[in-house]
Short mmCIF file of the C-alpha atoms (twelve columns), coordinates in Angstrom:
data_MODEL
# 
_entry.id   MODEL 
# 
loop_
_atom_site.group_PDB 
_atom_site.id 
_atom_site.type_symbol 
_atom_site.label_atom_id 
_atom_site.label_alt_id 
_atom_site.label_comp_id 
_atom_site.label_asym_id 
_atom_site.label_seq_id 
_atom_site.Cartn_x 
_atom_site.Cartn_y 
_atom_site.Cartn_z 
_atom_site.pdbx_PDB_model_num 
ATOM 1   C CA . UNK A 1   139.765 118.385 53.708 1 
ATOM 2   C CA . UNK A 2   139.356 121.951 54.691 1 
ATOM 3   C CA . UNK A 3   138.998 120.990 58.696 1 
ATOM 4   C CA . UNK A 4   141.777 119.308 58.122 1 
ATOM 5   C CA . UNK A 5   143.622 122.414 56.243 1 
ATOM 6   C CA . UNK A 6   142.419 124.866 59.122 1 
ATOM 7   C CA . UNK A 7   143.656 122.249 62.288 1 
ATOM 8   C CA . UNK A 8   147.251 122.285 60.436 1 
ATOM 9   C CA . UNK A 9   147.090 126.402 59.781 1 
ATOM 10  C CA . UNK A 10  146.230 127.226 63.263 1 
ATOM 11  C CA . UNK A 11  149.062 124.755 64.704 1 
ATOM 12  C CA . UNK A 12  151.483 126.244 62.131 1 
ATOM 13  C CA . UNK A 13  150.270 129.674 62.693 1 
ATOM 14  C CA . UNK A 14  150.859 128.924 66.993 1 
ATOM 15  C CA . UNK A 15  154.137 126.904 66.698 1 
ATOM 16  C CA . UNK A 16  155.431 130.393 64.435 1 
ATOM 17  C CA . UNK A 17  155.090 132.835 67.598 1 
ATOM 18  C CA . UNK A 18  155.245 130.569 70.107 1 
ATOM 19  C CA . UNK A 19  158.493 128.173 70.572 1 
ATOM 20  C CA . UNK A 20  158.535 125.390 68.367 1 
ATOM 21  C CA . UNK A 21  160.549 123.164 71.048 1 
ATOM 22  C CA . UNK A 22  157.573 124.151 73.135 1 
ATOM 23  C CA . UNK A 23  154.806 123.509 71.081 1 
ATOM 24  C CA . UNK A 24  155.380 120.619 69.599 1 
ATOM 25  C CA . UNK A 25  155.721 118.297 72.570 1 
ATOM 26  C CA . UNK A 26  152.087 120.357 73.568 1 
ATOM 27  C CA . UNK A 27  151.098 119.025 69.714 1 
ATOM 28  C CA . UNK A 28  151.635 115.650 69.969 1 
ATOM 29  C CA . UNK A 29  150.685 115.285 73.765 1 
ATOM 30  C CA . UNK A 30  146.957 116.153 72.420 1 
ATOM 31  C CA . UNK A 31  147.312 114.036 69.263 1 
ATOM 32  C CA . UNK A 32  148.181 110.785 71.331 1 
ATOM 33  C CA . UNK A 33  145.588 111.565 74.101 1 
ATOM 34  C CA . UNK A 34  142.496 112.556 72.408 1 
ATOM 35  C CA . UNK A 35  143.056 111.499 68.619 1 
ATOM 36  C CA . UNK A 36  140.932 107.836 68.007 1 
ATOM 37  C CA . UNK A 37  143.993 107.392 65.099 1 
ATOM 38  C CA . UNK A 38  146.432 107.324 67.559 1 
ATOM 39  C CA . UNK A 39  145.434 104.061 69.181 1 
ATOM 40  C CA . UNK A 40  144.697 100.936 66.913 1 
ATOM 41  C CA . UNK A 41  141.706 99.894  69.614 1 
ATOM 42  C CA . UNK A 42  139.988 102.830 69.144 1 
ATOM 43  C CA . UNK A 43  138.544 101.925 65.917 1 
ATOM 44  C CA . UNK A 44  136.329 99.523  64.350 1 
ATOM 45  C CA . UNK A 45  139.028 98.568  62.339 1 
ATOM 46  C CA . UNK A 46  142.705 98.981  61.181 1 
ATOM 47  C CA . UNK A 47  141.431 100.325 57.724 1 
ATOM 48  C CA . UNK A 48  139.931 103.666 59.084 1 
ATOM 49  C CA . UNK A 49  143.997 104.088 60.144 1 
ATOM 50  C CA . UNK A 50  144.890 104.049 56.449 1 
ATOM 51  C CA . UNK A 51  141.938 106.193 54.918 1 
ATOM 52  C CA . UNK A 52  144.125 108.932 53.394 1 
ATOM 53  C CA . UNK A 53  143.228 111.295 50.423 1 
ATOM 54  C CA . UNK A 54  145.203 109.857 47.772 1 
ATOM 55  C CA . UNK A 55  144.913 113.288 45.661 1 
ATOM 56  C CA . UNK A 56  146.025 115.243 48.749 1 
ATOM 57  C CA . UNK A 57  148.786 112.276 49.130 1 
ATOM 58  C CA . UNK A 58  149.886 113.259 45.512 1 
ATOM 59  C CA . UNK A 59  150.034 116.969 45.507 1 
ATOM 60  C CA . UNK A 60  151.755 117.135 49.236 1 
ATOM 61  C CA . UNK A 61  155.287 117.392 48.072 1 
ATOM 62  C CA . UNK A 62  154.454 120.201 46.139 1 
ATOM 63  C CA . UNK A 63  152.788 122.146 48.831 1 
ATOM 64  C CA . UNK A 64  156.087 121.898 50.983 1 
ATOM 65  C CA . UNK A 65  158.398 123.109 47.972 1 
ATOM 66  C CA . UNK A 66  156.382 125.798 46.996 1 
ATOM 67  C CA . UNK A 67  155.183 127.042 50.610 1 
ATOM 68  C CA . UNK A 68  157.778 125.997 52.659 1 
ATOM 69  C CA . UNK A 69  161.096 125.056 51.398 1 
ATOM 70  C CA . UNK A 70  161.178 127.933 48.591 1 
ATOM 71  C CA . UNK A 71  160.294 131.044 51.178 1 
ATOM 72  C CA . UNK A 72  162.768 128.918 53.332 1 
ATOM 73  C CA . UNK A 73  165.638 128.899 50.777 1 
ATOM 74  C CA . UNK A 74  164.914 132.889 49.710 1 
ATOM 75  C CA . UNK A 75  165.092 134.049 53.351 1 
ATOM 76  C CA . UNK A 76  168.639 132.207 53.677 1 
ATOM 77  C CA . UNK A 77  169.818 134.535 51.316 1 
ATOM 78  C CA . UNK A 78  172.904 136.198 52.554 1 
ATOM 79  C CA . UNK A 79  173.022 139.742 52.661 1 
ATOM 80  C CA . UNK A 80  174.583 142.440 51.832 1 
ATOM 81  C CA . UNK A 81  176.158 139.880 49.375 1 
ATOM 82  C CA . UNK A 82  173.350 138.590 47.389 1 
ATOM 83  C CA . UNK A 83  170.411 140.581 48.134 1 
ATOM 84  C CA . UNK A 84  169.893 144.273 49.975 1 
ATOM 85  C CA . UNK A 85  169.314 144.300 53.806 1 
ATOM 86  C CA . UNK A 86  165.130 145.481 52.581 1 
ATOM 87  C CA . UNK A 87  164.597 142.698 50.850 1 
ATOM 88  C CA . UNK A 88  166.217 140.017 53.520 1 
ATOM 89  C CA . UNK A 89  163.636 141.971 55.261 1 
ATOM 90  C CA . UNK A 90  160.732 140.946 52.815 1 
ATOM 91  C CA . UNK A 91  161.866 137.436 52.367 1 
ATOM 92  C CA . UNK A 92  161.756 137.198 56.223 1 
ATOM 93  C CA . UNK A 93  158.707 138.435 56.242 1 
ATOM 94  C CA . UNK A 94  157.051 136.183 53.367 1 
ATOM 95  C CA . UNK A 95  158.676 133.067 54.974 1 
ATOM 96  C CA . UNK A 96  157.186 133.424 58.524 1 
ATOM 97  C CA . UNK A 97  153.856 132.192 57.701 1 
ATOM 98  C CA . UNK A 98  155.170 129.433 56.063 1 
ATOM 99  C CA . UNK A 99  152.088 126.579 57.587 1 
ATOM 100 C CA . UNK A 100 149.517 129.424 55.944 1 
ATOM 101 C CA . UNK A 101 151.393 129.021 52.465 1 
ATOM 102 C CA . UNK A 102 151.292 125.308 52.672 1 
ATOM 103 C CA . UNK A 103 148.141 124.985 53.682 1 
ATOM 104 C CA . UNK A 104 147.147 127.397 50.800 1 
ATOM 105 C CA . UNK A 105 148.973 125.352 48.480 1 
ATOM 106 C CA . UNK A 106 147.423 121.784 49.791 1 
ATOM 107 C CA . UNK A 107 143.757 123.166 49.488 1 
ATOM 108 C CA . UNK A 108 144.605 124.692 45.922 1 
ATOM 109 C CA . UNK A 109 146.356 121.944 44.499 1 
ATOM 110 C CA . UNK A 110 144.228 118.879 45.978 1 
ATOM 111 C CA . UNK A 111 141.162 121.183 45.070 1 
ATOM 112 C CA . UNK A 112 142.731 121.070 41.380 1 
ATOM 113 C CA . UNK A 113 143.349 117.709 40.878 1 
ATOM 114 C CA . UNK A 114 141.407 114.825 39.426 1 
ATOM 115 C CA . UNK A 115 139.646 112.741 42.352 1 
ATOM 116 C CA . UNK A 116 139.387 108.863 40.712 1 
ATOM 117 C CA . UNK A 117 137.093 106.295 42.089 1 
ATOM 118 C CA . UNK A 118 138.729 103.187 42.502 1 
ATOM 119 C CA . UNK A 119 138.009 99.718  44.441 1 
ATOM 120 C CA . UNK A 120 138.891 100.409 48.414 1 
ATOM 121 C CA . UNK A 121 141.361 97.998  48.478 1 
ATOM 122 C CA . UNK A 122 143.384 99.314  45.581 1 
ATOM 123 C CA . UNK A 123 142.894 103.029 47.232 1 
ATOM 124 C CA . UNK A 124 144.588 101.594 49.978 1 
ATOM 125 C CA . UNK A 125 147.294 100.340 48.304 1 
ATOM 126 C CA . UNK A 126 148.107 103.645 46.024 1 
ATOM 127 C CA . UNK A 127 147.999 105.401 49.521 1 
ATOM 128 C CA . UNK A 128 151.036 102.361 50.597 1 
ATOM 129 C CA . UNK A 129 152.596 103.511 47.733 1 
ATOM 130 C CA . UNK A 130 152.215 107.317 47.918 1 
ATOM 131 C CA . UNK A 131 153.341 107.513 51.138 1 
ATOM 132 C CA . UNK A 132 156.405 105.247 50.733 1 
ATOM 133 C CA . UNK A 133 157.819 107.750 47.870 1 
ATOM 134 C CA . UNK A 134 156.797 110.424 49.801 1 
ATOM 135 C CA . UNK A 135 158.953 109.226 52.793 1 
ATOM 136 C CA . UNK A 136 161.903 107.576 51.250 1 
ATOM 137 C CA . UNK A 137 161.931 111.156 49.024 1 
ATOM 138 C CA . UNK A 138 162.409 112.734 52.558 1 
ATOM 139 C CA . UNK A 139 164.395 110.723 54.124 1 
ATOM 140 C CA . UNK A 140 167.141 110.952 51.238 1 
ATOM 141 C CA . UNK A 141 166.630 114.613 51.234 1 
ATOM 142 C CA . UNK A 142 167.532 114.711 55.316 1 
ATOM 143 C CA . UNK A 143 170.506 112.438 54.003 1 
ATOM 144 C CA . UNK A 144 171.294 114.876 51.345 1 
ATOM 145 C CA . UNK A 145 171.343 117.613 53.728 1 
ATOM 146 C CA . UNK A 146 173.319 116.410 56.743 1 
ATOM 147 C CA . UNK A 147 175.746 115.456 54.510 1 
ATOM 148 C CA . UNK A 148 176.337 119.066 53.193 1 
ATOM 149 C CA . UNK A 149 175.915 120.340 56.530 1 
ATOM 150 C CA . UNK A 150 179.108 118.144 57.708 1 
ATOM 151 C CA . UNK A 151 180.775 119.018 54.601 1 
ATOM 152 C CA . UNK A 152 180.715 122.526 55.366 1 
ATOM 153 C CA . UNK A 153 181.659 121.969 58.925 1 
ATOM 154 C CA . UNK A 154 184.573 119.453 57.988 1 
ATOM 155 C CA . UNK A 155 186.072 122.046 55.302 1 
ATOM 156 C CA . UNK A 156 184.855 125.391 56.902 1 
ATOM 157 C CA . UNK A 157 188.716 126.721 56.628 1 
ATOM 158 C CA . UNK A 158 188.174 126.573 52.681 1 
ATOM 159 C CA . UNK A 159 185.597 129.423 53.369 1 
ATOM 160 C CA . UNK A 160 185.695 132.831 54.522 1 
ATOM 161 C CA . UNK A 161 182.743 132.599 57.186 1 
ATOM 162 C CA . UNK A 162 185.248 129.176 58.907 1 
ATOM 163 C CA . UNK A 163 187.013 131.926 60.616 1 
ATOM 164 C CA . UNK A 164 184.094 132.376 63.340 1 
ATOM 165 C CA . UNK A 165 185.544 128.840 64.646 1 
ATOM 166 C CA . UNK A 166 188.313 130.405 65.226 1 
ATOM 167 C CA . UNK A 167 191.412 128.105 66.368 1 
ATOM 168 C CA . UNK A 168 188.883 125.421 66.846 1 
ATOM 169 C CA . UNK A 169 189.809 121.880 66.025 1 
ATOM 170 C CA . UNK A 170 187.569 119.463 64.030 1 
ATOM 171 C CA . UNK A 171 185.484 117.763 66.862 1 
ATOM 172 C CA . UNK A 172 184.852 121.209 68.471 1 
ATOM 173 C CA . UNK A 173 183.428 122.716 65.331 1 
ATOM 174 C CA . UNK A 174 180.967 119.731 65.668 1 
ATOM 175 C CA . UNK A 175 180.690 120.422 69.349 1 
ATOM 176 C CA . UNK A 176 179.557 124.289 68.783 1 
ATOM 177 C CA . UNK A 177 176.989 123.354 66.114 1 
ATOM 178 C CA . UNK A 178 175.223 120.752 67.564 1 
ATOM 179 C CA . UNK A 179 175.626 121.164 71.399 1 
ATOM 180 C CA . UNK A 180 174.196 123.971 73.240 1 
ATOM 181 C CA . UNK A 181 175.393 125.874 76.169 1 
ATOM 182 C CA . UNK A 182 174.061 123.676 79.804 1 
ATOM 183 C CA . UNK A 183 171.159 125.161 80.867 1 
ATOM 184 C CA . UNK A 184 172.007 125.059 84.291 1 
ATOM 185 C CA . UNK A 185 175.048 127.293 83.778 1 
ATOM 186 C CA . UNK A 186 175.366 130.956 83.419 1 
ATOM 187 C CA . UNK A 187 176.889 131.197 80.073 1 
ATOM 188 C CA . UNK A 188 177.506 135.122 78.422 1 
ATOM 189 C CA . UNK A 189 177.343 134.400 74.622 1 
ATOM 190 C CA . UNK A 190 179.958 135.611 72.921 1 
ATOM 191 C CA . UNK A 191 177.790 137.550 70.119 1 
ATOM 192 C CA . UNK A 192 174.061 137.844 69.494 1 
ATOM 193 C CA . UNK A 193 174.263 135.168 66.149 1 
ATOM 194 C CA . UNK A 194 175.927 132.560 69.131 1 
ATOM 195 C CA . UNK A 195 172.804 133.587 71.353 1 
ATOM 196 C CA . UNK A 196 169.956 132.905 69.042 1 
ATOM 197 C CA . UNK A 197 172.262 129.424 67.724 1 
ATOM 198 C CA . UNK A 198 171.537 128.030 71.181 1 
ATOM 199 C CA . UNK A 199 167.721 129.025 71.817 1 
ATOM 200 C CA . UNK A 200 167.718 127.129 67.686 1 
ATOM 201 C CA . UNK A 201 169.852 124.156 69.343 1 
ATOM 202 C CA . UNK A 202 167.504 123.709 72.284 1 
ATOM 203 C CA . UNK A 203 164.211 124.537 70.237 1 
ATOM 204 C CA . UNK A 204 165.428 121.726 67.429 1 
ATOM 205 C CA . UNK A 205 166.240 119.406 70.297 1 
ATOM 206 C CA . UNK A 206 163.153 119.598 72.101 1 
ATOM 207 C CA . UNK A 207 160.702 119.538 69.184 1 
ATOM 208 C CA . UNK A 208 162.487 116.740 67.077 1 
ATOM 209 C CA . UNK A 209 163.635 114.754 70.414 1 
ATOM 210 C CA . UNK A 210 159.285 114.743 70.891 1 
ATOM 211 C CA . UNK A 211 158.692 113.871 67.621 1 
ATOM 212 C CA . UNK A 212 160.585 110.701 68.139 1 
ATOM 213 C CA . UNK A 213 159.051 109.770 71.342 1 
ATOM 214 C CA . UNK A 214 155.644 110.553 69.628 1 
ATOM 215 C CA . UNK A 215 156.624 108.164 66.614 1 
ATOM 216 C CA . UNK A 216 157.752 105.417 69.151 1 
ATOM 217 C CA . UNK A 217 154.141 105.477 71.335 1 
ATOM 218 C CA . UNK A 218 152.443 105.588 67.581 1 
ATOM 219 C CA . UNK A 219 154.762 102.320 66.901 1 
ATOM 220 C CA . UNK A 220 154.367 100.626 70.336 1 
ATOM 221 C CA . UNK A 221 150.490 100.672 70.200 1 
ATOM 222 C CA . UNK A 222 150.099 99.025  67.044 1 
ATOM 223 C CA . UNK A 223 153.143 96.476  67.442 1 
ATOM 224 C CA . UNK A 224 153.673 95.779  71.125 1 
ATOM 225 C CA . UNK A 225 156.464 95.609  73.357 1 
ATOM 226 C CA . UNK A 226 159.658 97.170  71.745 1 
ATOM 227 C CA . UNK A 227 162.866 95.525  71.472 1 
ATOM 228 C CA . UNK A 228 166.557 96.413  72.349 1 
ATOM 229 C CA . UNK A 229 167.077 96.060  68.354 1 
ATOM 230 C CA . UNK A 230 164.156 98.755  67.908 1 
ATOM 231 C CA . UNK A 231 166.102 101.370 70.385 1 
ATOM 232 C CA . UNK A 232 169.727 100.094 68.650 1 
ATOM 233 C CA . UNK A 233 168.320 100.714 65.383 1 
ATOM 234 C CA . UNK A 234 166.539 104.169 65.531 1 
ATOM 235 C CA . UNK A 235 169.041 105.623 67.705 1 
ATOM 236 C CA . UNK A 236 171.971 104.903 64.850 1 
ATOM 237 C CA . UNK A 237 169.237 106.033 62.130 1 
ATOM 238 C CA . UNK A 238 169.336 109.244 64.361 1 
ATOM 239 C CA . UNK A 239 172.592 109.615 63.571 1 
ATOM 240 C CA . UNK A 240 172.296 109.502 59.979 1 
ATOM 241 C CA . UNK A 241 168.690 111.174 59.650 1 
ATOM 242 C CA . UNK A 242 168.828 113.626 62.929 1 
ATOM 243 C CA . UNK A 243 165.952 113.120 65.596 1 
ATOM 244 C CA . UNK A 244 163.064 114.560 63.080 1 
ATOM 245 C CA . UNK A 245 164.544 111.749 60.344 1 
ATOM 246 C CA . UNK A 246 164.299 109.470 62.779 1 
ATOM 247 C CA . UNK A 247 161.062 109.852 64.260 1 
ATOM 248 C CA . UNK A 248 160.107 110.174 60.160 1 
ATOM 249 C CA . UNK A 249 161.290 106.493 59.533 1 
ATOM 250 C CA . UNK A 250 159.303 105.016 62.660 1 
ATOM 251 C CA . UNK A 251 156.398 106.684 61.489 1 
ATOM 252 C CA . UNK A 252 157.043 104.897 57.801 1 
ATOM 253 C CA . UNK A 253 157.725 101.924 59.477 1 
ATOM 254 C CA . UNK A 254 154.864 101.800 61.778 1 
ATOM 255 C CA . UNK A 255 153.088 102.604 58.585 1 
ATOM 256 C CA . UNK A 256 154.489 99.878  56.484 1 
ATOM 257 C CA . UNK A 257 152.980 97.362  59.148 1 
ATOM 258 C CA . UNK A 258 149.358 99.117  59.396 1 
ATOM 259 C CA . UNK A 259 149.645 98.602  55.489 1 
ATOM 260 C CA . UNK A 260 150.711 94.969  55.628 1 
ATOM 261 C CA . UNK A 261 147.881 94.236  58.065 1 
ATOM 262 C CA . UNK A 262 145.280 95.866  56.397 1 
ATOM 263 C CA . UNK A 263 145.631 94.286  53.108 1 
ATOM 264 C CA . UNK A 264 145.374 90.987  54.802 1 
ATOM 265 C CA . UNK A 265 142.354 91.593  56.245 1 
ATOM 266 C CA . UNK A 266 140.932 91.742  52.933 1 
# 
């Protein structure tokens, strides 16, 4: 558990001052080339796949909300209007160790909560069902999310911030959030805000497009061949859940299978 706690830190702690969009594809790059869980052949058997601490399973959620998602929410703040300039400041600060904080949190909590012994196979079945919840809980947060985010997109006149669109119509509202200036042109940003948006665009893009390619490989290797229905299907999900959501529900769905076999072997 706490070589497991240090490995995520230090990648958190990297990926915080170094580009996410860049070290991510780095991250998973490693993970499928030298990680014996990353290839169903290289192990004895599919059940060493599916080995998961069921009390760190339990207490994960937590350690995001408390580490993550709460520092994340706090520095969003807006200021002058909510909170002073210093303490934007602070919250910026506290938030930009986040992986520390959930790491912190993951130790604590697992550290803190009852370890059972139970039969293997029923172990691996509370993991099946620990990590469903956990993902569907994600996944309809993502949903949750997007849909607020194209809310506030849709309606942005309503506000007083929908001005910065200016005379922009609906689908180039949509066009400046999610597309970012061509690389291969010289573009002057209008402000700085506009200039850090696109580095965010290209650093989400690059990151979450990896993710799903890394999901995919993970899902190829234990499956086989993909089919056209495969691509069809996670490119609409991307649609609806955004790259990372995506890659998330190949990852549950490779999972789901790993499960399925597993239990039969017993």
């Amino acid at each position: 558990m706490e070589s497991d706690w240090i490995s995520f830190t230090i990648w958190g702690i990297i990926y915080q001052n170094i580009p996410w969009g860049v070290m991510m594809p780095i991250y998973y790059a490693v993970h499928l080339v030298i990680s014996p869980t990353a290839h169903a052949t290289h192990v004895k058997s599919k059940r060493q796949l599916v080995q998961f601490d069921n009390a760190a399973l339990c207490v994960l959620p937590w350690s995001v909300l408390i580490g993550c998602l709460v520092p994340t929410a706090l520095m969003a703040l807006p200021s002058p209007q909510l909170i002073s300039h210093d303490t934007h400041k602070l919250f910026v600060v506290i938030w930009q160790p986040f992986p520390l904080w959930v790491g912190l949190c993951q130790l604590i909590f697992t550290k803190g909560t009852r370890q059972s012994n139970i039969p293997e196979k029923k172990a691996v079945e509370t993991s099946q069902q620990r990590i469903h919840k956990i993902c569907t809980l994600c996944l309809r947060f993502v949903v949750l999310l997007n849909t607020f985010l194209w809310y506030l997109i849709t309606f942005s006149d309503n506000y007083s911030w929908g001005s910065s669109f200016g005379e922009a119509g609906l689908l180039q509202k949509f066009i400046k959030v999610f597309i970012p200036v061509p690389l291969a042109d010289k573009v002057t940003v209008e402000t700085l805000p506009m200039g850090c948006l696109a580095l965010l665009q290209y650093d989400a893009y690059f990151a979450c497009g990896a993710s799903l390619i890394w999901a995919c490989v993970l899902y190829r290797r234990l499956v086989g061949a993909l089919t056209l229905s495969n691509f069809t299907g996670w490119i609409a999900r991307s649609l609806l859940y955004g790259p990372g959501g995506a890659a998330l529900f190949v990852l549950k769905s490779r999972d789901d299978v790993l499960f399925d076999q597993t239990l039969k072997e017993d």
